[in-house]
C-alpha atoms as an extended CHARMM CRD file, in Angstrom:
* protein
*
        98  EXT
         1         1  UNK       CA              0.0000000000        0.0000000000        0.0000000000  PROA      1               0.0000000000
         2         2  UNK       CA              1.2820000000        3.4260000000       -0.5910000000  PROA      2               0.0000000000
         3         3  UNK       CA              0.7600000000        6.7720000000        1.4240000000  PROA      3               0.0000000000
         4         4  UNK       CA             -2.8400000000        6.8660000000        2.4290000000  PROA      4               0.0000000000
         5         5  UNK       CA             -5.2410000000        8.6770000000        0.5980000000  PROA      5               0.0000000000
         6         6  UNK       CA             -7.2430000000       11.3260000000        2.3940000000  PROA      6               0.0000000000
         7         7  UNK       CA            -10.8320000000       10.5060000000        1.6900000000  PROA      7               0.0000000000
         8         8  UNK       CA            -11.9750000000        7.6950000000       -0.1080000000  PROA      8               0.0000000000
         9         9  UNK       CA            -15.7000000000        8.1780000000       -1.8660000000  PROA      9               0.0000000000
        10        10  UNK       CA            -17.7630000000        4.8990000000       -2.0240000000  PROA      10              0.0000000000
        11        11  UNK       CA            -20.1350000000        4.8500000000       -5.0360000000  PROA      11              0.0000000000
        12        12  UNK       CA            -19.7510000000        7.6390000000       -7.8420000000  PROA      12              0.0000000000
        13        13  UNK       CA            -23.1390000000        8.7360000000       -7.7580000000  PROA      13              0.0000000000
        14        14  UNK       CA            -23.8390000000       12.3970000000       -8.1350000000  PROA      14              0.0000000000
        15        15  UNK       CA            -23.4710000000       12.5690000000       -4.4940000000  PROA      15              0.0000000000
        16        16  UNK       CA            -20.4810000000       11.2480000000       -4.2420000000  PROA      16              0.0000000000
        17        17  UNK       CA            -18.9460000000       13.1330000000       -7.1370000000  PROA      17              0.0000000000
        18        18  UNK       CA            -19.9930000000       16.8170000000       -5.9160000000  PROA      18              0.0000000000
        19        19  UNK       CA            -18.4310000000       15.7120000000       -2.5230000000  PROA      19              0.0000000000
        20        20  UNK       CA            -15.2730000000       14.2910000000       -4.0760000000  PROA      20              0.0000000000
        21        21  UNK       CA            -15.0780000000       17.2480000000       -6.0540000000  PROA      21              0.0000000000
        22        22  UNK       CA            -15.5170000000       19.8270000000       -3.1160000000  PROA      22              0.0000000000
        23        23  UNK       CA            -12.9700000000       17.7930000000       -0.9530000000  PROA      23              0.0000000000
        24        24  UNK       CA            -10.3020000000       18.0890000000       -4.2510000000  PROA      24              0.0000000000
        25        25  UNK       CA            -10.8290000000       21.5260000000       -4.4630000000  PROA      25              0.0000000000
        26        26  UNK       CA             -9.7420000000       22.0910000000       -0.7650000000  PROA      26              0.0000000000
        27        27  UNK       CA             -6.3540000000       20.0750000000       -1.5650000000  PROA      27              0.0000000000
        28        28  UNK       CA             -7.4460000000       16.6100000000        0.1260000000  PROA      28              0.0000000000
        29        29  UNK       CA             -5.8230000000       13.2800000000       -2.0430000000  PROA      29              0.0000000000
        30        30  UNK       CA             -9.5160000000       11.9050000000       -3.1290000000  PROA      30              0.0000000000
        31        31  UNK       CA            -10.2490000000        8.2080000000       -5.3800000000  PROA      31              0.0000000000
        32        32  UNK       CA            -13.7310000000        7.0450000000       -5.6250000000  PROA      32              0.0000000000
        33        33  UNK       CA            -14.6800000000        3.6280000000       -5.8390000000  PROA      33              0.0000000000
        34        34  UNK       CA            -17.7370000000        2.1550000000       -7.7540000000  PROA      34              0.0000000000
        35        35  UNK       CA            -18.4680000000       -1.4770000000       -8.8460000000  PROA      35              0.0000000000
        36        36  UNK       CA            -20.1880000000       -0.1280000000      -12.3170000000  PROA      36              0.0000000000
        37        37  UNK       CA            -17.3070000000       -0.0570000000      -15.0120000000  PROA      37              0.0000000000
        38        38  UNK       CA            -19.0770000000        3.2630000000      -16.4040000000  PROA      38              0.0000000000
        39        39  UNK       CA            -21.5970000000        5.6880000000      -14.0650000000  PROA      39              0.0000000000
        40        40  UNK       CA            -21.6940000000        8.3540000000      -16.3910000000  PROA      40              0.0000000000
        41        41  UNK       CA            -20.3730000000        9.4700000000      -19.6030000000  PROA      41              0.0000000000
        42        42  UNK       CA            -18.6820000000       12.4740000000      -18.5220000000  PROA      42              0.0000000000
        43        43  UNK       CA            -17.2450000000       11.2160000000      -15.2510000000  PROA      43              0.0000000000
        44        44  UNK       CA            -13.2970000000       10.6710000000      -16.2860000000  PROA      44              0.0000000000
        45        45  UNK       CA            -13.7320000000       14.2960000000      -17.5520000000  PROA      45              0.0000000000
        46        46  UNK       CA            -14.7390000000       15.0780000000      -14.2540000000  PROA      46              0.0000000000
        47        47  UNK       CA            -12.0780000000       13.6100000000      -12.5650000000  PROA      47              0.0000000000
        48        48  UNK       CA             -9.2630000000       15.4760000000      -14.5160000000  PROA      48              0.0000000000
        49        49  UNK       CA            -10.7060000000       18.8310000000      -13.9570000000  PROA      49              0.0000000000
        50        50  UNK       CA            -10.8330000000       17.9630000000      -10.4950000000  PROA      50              0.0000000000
        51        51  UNK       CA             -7.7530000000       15.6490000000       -9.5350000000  PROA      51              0.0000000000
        52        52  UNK       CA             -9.7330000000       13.0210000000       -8.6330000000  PROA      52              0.0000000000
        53        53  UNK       CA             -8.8040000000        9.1690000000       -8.8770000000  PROA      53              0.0000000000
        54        54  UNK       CA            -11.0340000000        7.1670000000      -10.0280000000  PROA      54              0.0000000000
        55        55  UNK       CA            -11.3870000000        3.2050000000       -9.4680000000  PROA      55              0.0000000000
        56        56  UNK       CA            -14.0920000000        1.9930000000      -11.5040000000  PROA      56              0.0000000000
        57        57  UNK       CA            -15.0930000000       -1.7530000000      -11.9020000000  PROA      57              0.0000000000
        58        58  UNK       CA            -13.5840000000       -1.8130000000       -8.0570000000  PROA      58              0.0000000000
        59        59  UNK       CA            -15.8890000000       -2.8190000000       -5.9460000000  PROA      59              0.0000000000
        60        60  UNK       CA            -14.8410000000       -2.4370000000       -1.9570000000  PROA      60              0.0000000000
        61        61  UNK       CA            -15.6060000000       -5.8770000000       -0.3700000000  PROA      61              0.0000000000
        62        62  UNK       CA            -14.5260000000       -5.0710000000        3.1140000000  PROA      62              0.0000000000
        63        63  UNK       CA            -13.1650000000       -1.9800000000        5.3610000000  PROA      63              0.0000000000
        64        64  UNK       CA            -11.4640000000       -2.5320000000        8.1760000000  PROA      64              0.0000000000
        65        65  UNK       CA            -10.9110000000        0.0720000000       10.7700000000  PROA      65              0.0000000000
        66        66  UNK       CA             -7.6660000000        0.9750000000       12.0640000000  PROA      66              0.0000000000
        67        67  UNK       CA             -6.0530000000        3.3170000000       14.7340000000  PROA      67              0.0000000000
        68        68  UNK       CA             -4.7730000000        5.5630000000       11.5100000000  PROA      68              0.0000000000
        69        69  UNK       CA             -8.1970000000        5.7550000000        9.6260000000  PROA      69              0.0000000000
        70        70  UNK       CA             -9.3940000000        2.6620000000        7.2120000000  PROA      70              0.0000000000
        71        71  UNK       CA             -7.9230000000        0.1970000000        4.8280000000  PROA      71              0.0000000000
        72        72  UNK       CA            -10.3740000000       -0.9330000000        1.8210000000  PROA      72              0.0000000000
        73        73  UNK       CA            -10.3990000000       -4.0850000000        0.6270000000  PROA      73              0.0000000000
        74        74  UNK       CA            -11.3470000000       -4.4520000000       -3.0610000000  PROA      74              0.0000000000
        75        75  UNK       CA            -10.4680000000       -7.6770000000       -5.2490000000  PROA      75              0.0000000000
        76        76  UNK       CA             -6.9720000000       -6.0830000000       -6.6580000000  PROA      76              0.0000000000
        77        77  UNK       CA             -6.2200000000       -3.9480000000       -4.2260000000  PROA      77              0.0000000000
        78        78  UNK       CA             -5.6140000000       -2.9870000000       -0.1000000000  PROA      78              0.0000000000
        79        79  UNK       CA             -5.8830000000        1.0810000000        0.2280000000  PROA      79              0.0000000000
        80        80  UNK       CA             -5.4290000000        3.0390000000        2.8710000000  PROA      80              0.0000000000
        81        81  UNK       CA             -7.5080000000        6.8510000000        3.7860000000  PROA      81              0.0000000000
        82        82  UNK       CA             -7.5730000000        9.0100000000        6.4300000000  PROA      82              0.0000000000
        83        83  UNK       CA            -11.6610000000        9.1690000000        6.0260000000  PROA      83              0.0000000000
        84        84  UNK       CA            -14.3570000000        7.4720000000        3.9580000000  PROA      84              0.0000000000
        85        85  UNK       CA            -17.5230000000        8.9940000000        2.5840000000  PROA      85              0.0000000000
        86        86  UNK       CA            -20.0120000000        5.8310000000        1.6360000000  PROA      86              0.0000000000
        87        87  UNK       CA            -23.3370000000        6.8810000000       -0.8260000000  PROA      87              0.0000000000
        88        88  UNK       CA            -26.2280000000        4.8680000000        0.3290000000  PROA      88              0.0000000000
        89        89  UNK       CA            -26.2210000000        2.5810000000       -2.3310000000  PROA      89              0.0000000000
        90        90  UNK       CA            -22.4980000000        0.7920000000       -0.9570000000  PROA      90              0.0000000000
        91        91  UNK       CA            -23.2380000000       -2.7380000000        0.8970000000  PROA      91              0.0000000000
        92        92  UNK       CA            -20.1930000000       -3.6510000000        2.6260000000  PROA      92              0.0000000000
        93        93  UNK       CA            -18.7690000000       -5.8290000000        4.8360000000  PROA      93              0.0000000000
        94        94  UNK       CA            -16.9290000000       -3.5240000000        8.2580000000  PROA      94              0.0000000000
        95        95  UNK       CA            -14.6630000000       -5.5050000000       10.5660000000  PROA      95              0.0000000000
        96        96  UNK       CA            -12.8000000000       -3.8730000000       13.3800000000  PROA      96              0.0000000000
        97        97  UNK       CA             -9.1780000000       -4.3650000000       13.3700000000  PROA      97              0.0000000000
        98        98  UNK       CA             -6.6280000000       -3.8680000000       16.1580000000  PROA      98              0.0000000000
């Protein structure tokens, strides 16, 4: 895993993009994470006006909690943030982890 990330947005619904896009323009390190491999058509436009990483087709499975913020499981990945912002539509799995 590399440095943490400073919010991480769960589901890139129009929700979640306005407050990924609000929390980019105040300098935090932002990726959102949706399971669709396309939400909408001008969404990686989006993201380059705004700095924002996007992991698409990257479903979180699992968060676990941590002393330093949250690690999120996805099938390729661990990463690490500071915070996570979940849009209601985001069924996960949380385990608390010492």
């Amino acid at each position: 895993m590399s440095e943490p990330l400073d919010v991480a947005v769960i589901g890139a619904t129009p929700a979640g993009l306005d407050i990924a896009r609000l929390l980019a323009a105040q300098g935090q390190r932002v990726m959102i994470f949706d399971a669709a491999r396309c939400v909408c058509t001008d969404l990686e436009d989006i993201a380059r006006r705004h700095a924002l990483v996007l992991a698409l087709d990257e479903p979180v499975s699992e968060l676990r909690w941590t002393r330093d913020g949250v690690t999120l499981l996805t099938a390729y990945a661990a990463y690490r943030a500071k915070a996570v912002v979940m849009t209601p539509h985001a069924p996960l799995r949380c385990a608390a982890q010492s």
